[in-house]
C-alpha positions in Angstrom: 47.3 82.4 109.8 46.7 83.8 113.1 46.4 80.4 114.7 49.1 79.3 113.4 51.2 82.5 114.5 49.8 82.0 117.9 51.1 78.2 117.8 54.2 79.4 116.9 54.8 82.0 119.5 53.6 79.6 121.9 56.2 77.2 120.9 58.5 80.1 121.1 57.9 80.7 124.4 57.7 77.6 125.8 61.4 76.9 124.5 62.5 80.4 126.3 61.1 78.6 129.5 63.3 75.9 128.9 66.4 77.9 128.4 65.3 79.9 131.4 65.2 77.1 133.7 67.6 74.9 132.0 70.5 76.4 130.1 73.2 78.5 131.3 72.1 82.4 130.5 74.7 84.8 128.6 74.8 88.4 128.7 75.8 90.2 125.6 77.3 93.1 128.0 80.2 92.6 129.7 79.1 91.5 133.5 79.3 94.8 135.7 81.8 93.2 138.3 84.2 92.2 135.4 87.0 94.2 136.4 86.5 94.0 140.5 88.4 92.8 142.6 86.9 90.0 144.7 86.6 90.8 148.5 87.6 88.7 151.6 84.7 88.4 153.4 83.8 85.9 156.1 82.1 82.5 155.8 79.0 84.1 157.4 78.9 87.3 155.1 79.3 84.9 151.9 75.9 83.0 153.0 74.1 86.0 153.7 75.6 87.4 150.0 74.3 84.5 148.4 71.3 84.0 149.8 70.7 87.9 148.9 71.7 87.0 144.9 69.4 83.7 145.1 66.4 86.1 145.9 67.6 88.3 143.2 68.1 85.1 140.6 65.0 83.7 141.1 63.1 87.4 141.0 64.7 87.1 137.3 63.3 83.9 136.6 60.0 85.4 137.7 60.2 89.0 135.6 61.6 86.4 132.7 58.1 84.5 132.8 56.0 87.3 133.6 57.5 89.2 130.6 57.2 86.1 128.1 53.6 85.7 129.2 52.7 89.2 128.4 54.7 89.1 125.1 52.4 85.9 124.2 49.1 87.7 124.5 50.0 91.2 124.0 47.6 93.1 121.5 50.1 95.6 119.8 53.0 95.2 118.1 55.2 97.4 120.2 53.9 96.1 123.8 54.9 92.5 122.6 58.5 94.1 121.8 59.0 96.2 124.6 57.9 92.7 126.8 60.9 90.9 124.4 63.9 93.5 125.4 62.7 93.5 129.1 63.1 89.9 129.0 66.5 89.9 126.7 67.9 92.1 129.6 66.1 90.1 132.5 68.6 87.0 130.7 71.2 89.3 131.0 70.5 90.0 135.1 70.2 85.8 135.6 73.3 85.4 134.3 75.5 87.9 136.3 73.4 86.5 139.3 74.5 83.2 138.9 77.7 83.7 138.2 78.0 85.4 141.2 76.0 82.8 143.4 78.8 80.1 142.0 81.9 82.6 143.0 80.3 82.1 146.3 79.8 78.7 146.6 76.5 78.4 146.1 73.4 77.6 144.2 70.1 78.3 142.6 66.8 78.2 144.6 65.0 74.9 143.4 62.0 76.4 143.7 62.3 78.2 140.5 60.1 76.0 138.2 57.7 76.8 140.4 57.7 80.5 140.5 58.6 80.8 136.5 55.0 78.9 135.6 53.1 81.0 138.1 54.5 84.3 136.7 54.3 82.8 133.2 50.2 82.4 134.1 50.0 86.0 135.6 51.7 87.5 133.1 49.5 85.8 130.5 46.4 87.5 131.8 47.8 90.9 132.3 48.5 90.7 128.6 45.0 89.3 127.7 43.7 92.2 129.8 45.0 95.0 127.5 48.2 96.4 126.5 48.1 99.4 129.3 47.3 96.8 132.0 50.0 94.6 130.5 52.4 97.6 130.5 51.1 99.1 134.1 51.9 95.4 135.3 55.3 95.6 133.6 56.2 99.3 135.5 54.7 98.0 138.9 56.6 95.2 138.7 59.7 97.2 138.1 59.1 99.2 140.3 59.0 96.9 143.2 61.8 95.4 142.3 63.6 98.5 142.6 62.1 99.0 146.0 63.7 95.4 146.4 67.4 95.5 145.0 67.6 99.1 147.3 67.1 97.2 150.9 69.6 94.6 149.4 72.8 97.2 148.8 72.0 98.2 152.4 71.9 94.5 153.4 75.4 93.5 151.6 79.0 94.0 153.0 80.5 97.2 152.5 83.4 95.5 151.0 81.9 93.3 148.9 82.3 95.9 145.8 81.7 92.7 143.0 77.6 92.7 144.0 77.1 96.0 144.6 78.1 96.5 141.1 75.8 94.0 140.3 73.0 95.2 141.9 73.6 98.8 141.0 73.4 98.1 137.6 70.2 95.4 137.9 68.8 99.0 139.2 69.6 101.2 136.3 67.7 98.8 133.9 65.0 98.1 135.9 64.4 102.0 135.8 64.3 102.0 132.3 61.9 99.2 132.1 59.5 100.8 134.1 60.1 104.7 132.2 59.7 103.0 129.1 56.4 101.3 130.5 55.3 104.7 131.3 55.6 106.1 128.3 54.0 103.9 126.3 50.8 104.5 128.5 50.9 101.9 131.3 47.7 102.2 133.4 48.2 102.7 136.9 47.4 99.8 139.1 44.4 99.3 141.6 46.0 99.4 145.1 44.9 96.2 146.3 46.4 94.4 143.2 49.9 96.0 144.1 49.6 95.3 147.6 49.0 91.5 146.3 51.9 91.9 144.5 53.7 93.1 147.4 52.9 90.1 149.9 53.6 87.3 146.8 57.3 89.0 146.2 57.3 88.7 150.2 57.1 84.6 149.9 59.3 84.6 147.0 62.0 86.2 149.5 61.3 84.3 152.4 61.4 80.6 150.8 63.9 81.2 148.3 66.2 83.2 150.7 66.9 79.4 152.1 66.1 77.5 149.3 
C-alpha cells in the first residue's frame, strides 16, 4: 500500500510539474490589480517592470517545485499539507505574474524548466531530511523571498500602482507561509546553507532578469 501511495503521489506530482510549466495558472482570488488603473509609463520603465515580474514568475516556478518536492517526501501528515496550500497559493502568484508580464509585452524566462527540476530535487531532500528541516527550508525560503519582493517595490515606477499591488500582496502570503512554518516547528537553518541559498536566488535574478 505504501508503494503504491508513493507511486501515486509521484505521479501526482509530476503532472503538477506539467501544469506548472505548461498550462496557463488560475487563481481562485480575484488578481490584486483587478480594479487598477493601468499606468503610462515609458518604453524603458515597461522593460525594466517586466524583467522585475519575470524574476518574480520564475521565483514561483521555483517555490512551486521546491514545495511539491517537500510535499512528496514529507513524513507527517500536516507538513505534506501545509507544503500543498503553499503551493496552491504559489499557482496563485504565477498567474497574477504572468498576466502582468503579457499586459507588458512580454514573456516568461525560458529558463524555467530548468530552475523548476532543480528546486523539485532540493526540495525532495529537505523533505527526506525531516519534517522541521523540510519546514525550516519552507520559512527560509520565504523569508528570502520577502527580502526579495521588498528591493523590487523600491525598484518599480511610482506610478505603476497595478504591480505594486501585485507585489504587495505576493508579500502578505509569503509572510504567512513562513509564520505558519514557524509554528509548526521549522528548525532554524545552518548559516552556510542560507547563505547558499542566498548566492543560488542571486543567479536565478541575474539570468532570468534577461531571459
Amino acid at each position: 500500500m505504501d508503494k503504491l501511495f508513493s507511486i501515486d503521489r509521484l505521479i501526482t506530482e509530476f503532472d503538477t510539474g506539467l501544469r506548472t510549466l505548461l498550462a496557463k495558472p488560475h487563481s481562485l482570488r480575484a488578481h490584486p490589480d483587478a480594479d487598477t488603473t493601468e499606468a503610462t509609463l515609458s518604453d524603458a520603465e515597461k522593460k525594466h517592470v517586466r524583467s522585475l515580474m519575470r524574476i518574480n514568475h520564475t521565483g514561483e516556478v521555483c517555490a512551486q517545485a521546491l514545495y511539491s518536492g517537500q510535499a512528496l517526501t514529507a513524513r507527517n501528515a500536516a507538513t505534506s499539507k501545509a507544503m500543498q496550500q503553499a503551493a496552491q497559493e504559489e499557482t496563485e502568484h504565477l498567474a497574477w505574474c504572468e498576466a502582468r508580464i503579457h499586459e507588458l509585452g512580454g514573456r516568461t524566462s525560458m529558463l524555467n524548466p530548468l530552475f523548476y527540476i532543480g528546486s523539485f530535487a532540493i526540495g525532495a531532500t529537505a523533505g527526506a531530511l525531516g519534517d522541521k528541516w523540510s519546514l525550516g527550508f519552507l520559512e527560509e525560503t520565504e523569508k528570502q523571498v520577502g527580502a526579495h519582493l521588498a528591493s523590487h517595490l523600491k525598484q518599480l515606477p511610482a506610478t505603476d500602482e497595478k504591480s505594486h499591488r501585485i507585489i504587495e500582496q505576493m508579500q502578505i502570503d509569503e509572510a504567512k507561509h513562513a509564520q505558519d512554518a514557524k509554528e509548526q516547528g521549522a528548525a532554524t537553518l545552518p548559516g552556510p546553507v542560507r547563505f547558499c541559498m542566498k548566492q543560488m536566488s542571486k543567479i536565478m535574478t541575474a539570468t532570468t532578469y534577461r531571459l
